[in-house]
N, C-alpha and C positions, 0 to 999 in steps of 0.2 A: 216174950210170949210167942208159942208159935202160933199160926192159922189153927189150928184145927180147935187152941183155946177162944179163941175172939168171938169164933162159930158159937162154942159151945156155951157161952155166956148170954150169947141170943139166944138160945137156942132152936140156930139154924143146923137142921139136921140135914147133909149131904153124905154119899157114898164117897169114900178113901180114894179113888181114882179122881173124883173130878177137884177132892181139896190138892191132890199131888198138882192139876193143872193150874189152878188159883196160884201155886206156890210159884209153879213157874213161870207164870206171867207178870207173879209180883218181881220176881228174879227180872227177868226178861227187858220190864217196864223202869227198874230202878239202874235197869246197864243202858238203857235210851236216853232214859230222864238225866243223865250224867253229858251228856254231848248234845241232847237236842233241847232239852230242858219243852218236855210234855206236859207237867203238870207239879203242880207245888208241892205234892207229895215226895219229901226228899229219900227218904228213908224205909227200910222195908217194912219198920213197924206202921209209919206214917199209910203205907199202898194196903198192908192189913184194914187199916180205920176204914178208910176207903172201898174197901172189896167187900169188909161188914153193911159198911153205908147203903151200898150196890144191891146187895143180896137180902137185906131183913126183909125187907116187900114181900117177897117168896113165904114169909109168915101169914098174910093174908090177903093177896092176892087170887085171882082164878089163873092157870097157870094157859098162856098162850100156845098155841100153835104159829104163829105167826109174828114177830115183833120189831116194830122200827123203833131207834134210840136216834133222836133227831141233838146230831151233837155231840156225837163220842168223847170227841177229843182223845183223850190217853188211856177210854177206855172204861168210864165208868159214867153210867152204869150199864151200856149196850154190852162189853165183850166180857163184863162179869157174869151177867145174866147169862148169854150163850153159852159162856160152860157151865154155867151151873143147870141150864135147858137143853140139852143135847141134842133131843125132838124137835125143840121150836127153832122154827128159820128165822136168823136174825137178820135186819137188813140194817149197817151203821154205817148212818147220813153226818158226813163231815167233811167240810171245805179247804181246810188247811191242809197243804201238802204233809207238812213232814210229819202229820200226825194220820194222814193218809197210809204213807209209807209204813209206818209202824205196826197200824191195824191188820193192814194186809201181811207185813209179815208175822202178826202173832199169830191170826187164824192157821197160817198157816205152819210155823214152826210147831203152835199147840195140839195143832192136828184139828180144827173147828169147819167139820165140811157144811155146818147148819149158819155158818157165816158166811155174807156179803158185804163188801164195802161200796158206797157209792160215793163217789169223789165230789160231791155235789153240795148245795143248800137243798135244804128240804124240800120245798116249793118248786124247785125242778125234777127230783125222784117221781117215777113214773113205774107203778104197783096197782093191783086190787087193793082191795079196802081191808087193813091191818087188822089182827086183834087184840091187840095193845102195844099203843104207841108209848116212847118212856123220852125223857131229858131231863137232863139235869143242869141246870145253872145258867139253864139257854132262855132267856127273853120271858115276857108277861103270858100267863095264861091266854088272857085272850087271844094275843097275838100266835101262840102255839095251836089255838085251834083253829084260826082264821088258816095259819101256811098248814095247815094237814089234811084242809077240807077234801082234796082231791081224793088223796089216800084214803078216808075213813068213812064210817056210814054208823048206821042208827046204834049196830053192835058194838064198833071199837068201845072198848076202855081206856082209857090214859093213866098213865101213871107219871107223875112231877115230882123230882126231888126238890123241895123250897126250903127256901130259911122262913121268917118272919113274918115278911111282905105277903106270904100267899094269903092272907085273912083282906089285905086290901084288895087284892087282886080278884080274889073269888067274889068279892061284891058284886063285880058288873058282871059277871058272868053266873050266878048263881042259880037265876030264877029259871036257866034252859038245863039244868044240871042236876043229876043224879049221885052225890060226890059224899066221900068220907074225905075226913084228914086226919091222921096218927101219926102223933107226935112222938118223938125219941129223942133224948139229948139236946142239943140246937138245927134239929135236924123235924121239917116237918113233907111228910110225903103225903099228894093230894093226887086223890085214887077217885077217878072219874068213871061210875059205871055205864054212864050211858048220857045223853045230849038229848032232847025234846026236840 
């Protein structure tokens, strides 16, 4: 299948220019992923799953101006969003060099002037207060919201890629929390509008 099918079964509706940028980052990420080995996704169809995973949010979300992915890693889901957000400034918080090096050169091979990388842990990123911060597969809620307090205020929204566990996790954090969770396949994403 190509991208523009994987899209269209979610039905995530994008413009022809920004699925061509998708294709060649998935291109891009699967010639890295061979020598640096970035992410478990081996295969071009395997970085498709992946870039659906990244982008279904876009089905109901409020679309940012502003967004930090606390975590990139290889890319998902900070630098999938940035192309598929061209407007929104993305800023993607990740510590490891050699997935440093990669990010920075896709924004830039892709042409992504709405990207920054920051070489950093989150907790050291030093920004105004985001309008929706996102990670995925990076540590406990709680603890996500505890390292972002600097960055965020009454407005941010969150966005969390989770498996399972986020029904434990939302527990202790619930009663300060304005949140959905929409469920998809084994995939649960917990959409935080707002913090008391």
């Amino acid at each position: 299948m190509n991208l523009s099918q994987y899209l269209d079964n979610e039905k995530i509706i994008l413009e022809d220019k920004i699925i061509v940028k998708l294709e060649n980052f998935a291109s891009l990420l699967h010639e890295w992923n061979q020598i640096h080995n970035l992410t478990g996704a081996k295969t071009i169809d395997a970085i498709y799953v992946n870039i659906v995973d990244s982008l279904f949010p876009l089905t109901f979300i409020e679309i940012p101006k502003t967004l930090l992915d606390v975590g990139t890693g290889a890319g998902f889901p900070g630098l999938v969003l940035a192309i598929a957000l061209p407007d929104s400034k993305v800023v993607l918080a990740e510590p490891l060099k050699k997935r440093v090096s990669f990010l920075k050169y896709a924004a830039i091979d892709l042409g992504l002037p709405n990207v920054s990388v920051e070489a950093k842990r989150v907790e050291k990123v030093e920004h105004e207060a985001f309008e929706l911060i996102s990670s995925r597969a990076v540590t406990n809620t709680k603890l996500l919201l505890d390292l972002t307090k600097a960055i965020s205020d009454s407005q941010t929204e969150y966005l969390f890629y989770k498996g399972s566990r986020v029904f434990d996790e939302i527990e202790d954090v619930q009663h300060q929390l304005d949140y959905d969770i929409v469920q998809k396949n084994q995939r649960n994403y917990l959409y935080i509008k707002g913090q008391e």
